[in-house]
Structures are given as structure tokens and as C-alpha cells.
N, C-alpha and C positions, 0 to 999 in steps of 0.2 A: 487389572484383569482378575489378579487373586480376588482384591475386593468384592468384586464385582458378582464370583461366584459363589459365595456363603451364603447368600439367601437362598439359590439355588439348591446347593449343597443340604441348607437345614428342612426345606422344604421339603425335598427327597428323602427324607428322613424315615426310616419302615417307622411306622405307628407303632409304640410300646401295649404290650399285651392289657397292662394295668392303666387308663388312662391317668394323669397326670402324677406319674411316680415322681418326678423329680421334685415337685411341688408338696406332696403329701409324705412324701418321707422325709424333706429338710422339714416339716412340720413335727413329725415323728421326734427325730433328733433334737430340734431345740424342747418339744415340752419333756423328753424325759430328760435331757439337760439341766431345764429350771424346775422339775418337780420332785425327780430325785438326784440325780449327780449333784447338783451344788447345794443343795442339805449335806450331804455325805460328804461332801471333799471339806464343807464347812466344820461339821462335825470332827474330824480327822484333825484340820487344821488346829481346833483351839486347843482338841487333846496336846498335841504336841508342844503344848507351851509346858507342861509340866516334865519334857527332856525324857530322856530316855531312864534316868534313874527314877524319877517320879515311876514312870510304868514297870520298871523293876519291885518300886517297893509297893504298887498298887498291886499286883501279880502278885507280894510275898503277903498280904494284908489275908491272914487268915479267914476276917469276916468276909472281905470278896471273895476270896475263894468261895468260902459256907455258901454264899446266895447264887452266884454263877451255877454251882455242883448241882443243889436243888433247882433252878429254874429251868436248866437245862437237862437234867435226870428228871426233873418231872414232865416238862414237856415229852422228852425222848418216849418217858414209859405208859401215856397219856395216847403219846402218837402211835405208839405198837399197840395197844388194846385197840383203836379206836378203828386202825385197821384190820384187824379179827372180825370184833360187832360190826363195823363199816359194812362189810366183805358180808355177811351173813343178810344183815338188812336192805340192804341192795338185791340180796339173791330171792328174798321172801318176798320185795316188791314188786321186781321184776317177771319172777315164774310162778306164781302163785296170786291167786283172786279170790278173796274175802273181805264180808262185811265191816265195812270202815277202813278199809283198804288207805281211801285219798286218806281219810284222817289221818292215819297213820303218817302217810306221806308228806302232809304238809307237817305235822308236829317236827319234821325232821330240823326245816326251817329254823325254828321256833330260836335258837339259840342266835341267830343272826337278828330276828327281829328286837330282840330284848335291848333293854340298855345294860352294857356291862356291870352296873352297882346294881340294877334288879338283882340278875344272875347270881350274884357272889352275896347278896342279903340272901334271898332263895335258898342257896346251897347254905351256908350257912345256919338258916334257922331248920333246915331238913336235918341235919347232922349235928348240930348241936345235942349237948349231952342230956338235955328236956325235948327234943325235936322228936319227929315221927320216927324216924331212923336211927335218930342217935339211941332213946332208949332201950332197942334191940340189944342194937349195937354193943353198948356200952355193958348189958348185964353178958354176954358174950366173950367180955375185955376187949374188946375193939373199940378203940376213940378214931375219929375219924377227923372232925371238924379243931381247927386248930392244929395240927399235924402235916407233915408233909404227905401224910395219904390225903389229906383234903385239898393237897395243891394238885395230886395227882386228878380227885377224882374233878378237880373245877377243869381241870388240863383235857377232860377226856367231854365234858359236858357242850365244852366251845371250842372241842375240834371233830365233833363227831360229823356235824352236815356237810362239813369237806370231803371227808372220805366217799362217802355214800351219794352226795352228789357226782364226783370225779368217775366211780364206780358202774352207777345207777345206767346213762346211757350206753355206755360201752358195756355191758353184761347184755344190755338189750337187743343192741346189732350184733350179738354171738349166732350164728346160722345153727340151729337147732340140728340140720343134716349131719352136722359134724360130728354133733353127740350120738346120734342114731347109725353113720358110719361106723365110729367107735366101737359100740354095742353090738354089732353086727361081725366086727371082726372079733369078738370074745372080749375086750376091755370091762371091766366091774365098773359099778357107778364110779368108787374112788378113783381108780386109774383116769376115768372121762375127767373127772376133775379137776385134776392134777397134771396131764400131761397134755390134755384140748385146752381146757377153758380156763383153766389159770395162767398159760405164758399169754392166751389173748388180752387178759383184764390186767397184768402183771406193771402196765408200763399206767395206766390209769390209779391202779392202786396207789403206785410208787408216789406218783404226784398228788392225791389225797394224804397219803403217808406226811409227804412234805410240806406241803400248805398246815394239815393240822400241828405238824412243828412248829413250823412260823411264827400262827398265827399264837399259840402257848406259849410258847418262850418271850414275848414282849408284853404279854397279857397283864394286866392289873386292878381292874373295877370284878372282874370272876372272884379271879384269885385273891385281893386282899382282905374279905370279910373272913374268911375261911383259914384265911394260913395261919393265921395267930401272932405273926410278923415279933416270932421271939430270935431275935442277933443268934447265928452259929445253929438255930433251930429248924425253923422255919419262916424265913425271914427270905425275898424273894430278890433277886436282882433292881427291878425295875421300882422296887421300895426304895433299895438302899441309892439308886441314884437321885431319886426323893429327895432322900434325908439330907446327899451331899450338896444339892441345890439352897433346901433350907439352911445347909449352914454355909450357906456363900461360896461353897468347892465349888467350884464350876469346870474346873481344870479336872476334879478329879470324880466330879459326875462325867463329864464327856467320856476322860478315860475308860469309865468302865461299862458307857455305851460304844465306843471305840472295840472292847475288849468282845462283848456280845454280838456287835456287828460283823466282828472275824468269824467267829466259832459260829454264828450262824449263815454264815455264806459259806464255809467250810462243810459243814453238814448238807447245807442244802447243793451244793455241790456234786457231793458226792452222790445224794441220790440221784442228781442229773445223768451222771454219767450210769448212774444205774439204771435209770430209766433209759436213758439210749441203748445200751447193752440190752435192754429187755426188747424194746421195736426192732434194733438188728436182728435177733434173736427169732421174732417172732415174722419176719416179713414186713412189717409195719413201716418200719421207715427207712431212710439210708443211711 
């Protein structure tokens, strides 16, 4: 009799909003299962062959430290310029119309289409100390290429079209009445600025902010023509697990992708939670 009623039962079943959720979400779960989860637990795993003292003395290894400080300080100050210009270039595309306008707009691209050793030869021969730039530069005292400001500016070069794209729509669906609201009760352009239409772009920013981290801190075909790749110098993380491959570390290359892979989910974390704090904030989300 039980038996009997479970066809009946499935049958009567309300129809789910999203057709074939149960279907397409166990699809969900296993491809982010085998595309990221077991790289990562993989990754995790072989570190820990080196014990917890190995990761002690890889943590006390001054050169990891030196590459970690810079890939990560330069990513970090690559991602906060990139959200200033980002924020500015989105605003000049959005509310403003002139000649070459699209040009403008696709050149935005341009760093996604490139191959990464274009990118990092490019920069490189622009800032070298015979380049178009470097020469400036250089009679100024500024060296730029070869330097940690050269990892900075490849950091800002190939994270700029995150921002600006993350930015670009959502500045667009800003209700213009708001601003004129504003205006209307005595607010100054800056005040519209700052207390309308930056907590509305605030949660878009935040995740351009964090994507052009991301995508800079693992970075290597930009940044290696340009760093100069001097040990303690400028000498970049994702080199030095390079190097620990070519000499057979394999324990303690993982390690110190182990060690990147915390501090970058750690940061990127944290903007999460900043970002939700900003849609709570703003109405946007729950």
C-alpha cells in the first residue's frame, strides 16, 4: 500500500520554480568538485609532505618572505589605484559622449586579449631605461622597469579592465532622479557623490577591487620581463615556485603555493564580507 503510493506521491509533486534543479545543480557540484576542489585539496595534500616543520622553516625562509611581501604589496597597491582610475573611467564612459568614445572602450579590453609575455615584453621595453618612458623617467631619478614599481605598474596594467568592467554597468543603472533629488534638497555635486552614488557602485567596486587582486597576485608572463627577478629584490612569488620546481622541490614549491592560496582567500574574504556589508547597507541585497 505504502509502495503503491510513491508514484502517486512523486507525481503530485508542486513543480520546482527552476526546471531540473536537482539535475543541474548535482552537475554544478561535481564540475566545481573536479575543476577546482581536487586541484586544491591535491595541492594541499602534497604540501604536507614537507610536516609542519618544513612549513615553519619555509615561513622563516627570508627569501619567501622577500617574494610573498612584494607579490602581494604589489598586487594589493596595483588593486587600489586601479580602483580610483577604474571608478573615474567608468564615470567618463558612462555619463559623458565623445569622439572615439567606443575606442576608448574597447582599448579597455585590450589587456585581456593580449598574451601575457606580449604584455610584460611591452611594458618592459616602454620603461626600460632606453624606452619611451624610461628615458623621461630616468633623467627625473625614477627607474621604473626592473623595480618593484614595475611589478606595481604591470599589477595595475592587467587589473585595470576588472574594475571598470565590474563598475561600468552598474554606474549605468544609477537613476539619474536621485542625483537631481539630491541637488534639489541643497546637496553639492560632492556630497551627490559620495553619499548617492558611491554606497550604490560600492559593492561593484569592491569585487573589481578583488578580482584585480586575484588576478595580480598569481600573475607571471606581465610581470616577469619587468620585475628584474633580483632574490630579496624584486623577485615575485610565482618565479620563485619556478625555481623550486626546477630544482626538484616539489614539496616546497607546493608549500609556498599552499602559503599564497591562504593569504589569497584570506583577503579575498574579507572583501566579501565587505562587499555584503556594502548591499546590506545600501538595500541591494539580504
Amino acid at each position: 500500500m505504502a509502495a503503491a503510493s510513491l508514484p502517486g506521491k512523486f507525481l503530485n509533486r508542486a513543480p520546482s520554480i527552476i526546471p531540473g534543479f536537482g539535475l543541474t545543480m548535482g552537475i554544478t557540484v561535481s564540475w566545481l568538485s573536479f575543476i577546482v576542489l581536487l586541484p586544491l585539496v591535491a595541492l594541499v595534500l602534497r604540501a604536507t609532505g614537507i610536516g609542519f616543520e618544513g612549513f615553519a622553516a619555509m615561513l622563516g625562509d627570508q627569501r619567501v618572505l622577500s617574494a610573498l611581501k612584494l607579490s602581494f604589496g604589489a598586487a594589493l597597491a596595483g588593486a587600489l589605484i586601479n580602483a580610483f582610475a577604474g571608478l573615474i573611467i567608468a564615470w567618463v564612459l558612462v555619463r559623458y559622449t565623445f569622439p572615439g568614445r567606443r575606442l576608448v572602450d574597447g582599448l579597455i579590453d585590450l589587456p585581456f586579449a593580449l598574451p601575457t609575455a606580449v604584455s610584460g615584453l611591452a611594458l618592459a621595453a616602454l620603461y626600460a631605461p632606453n624606452g619611451w618612458l624610461g628615458v623621461p623617467l630616468a633623467e627625473l631619478g625614477i627607474k621604473v622597469a626592473f623595480t618593484p614599481t614595475g611589478v606595481v605598474i604591470a599589477c595595475m596594467f592587467i587589473g585595470l579592465p576588472f574594475v571598470v568592467r565590474q563598475v561600468q554597468p552598474v554606474l549605468g543603472d544609477v537613476d539619474k532622479a536621485l542625483e537631481e533629488a539630491a541637488a534639489t534638497l541643497g546637496a553639492t555635486r560632492v556630497q551627490t557623490i559620495f553619499r548617492v552614488i558611491l554606497p550604490m557602485i560600492l559593492p561593484a567596486l569592491l569585487a573589481g577591487f578583488a578580482l584585480a587582486f586575484a588576478r595580480a597576485v598569481g600573475e607571471y608572463g606581465s610581470i616577469i620581463f619587468i620585475a628584474g627577478n633580483l632574490p630579496f629584490k624584486s623577485e615575485i612569488a610565482p618565479l620563485l615556485i619556478i625555481i623550486k620546481l626546477e630544482e626538484f622541490n616539489y614539496e616546497g614549491a607546493t608549500a609556498i603555493a599552499v602559503i599564497m592560496l591562504l593569504l589569497s582567500f584570506a583577503v579575498l574574504l574579507a572583501v566579501n564580507l565587505l562587499q555584503s556589508w556594502g548591499r546590506r547597507r545600501t538595500g541591494l541585497g539580504s
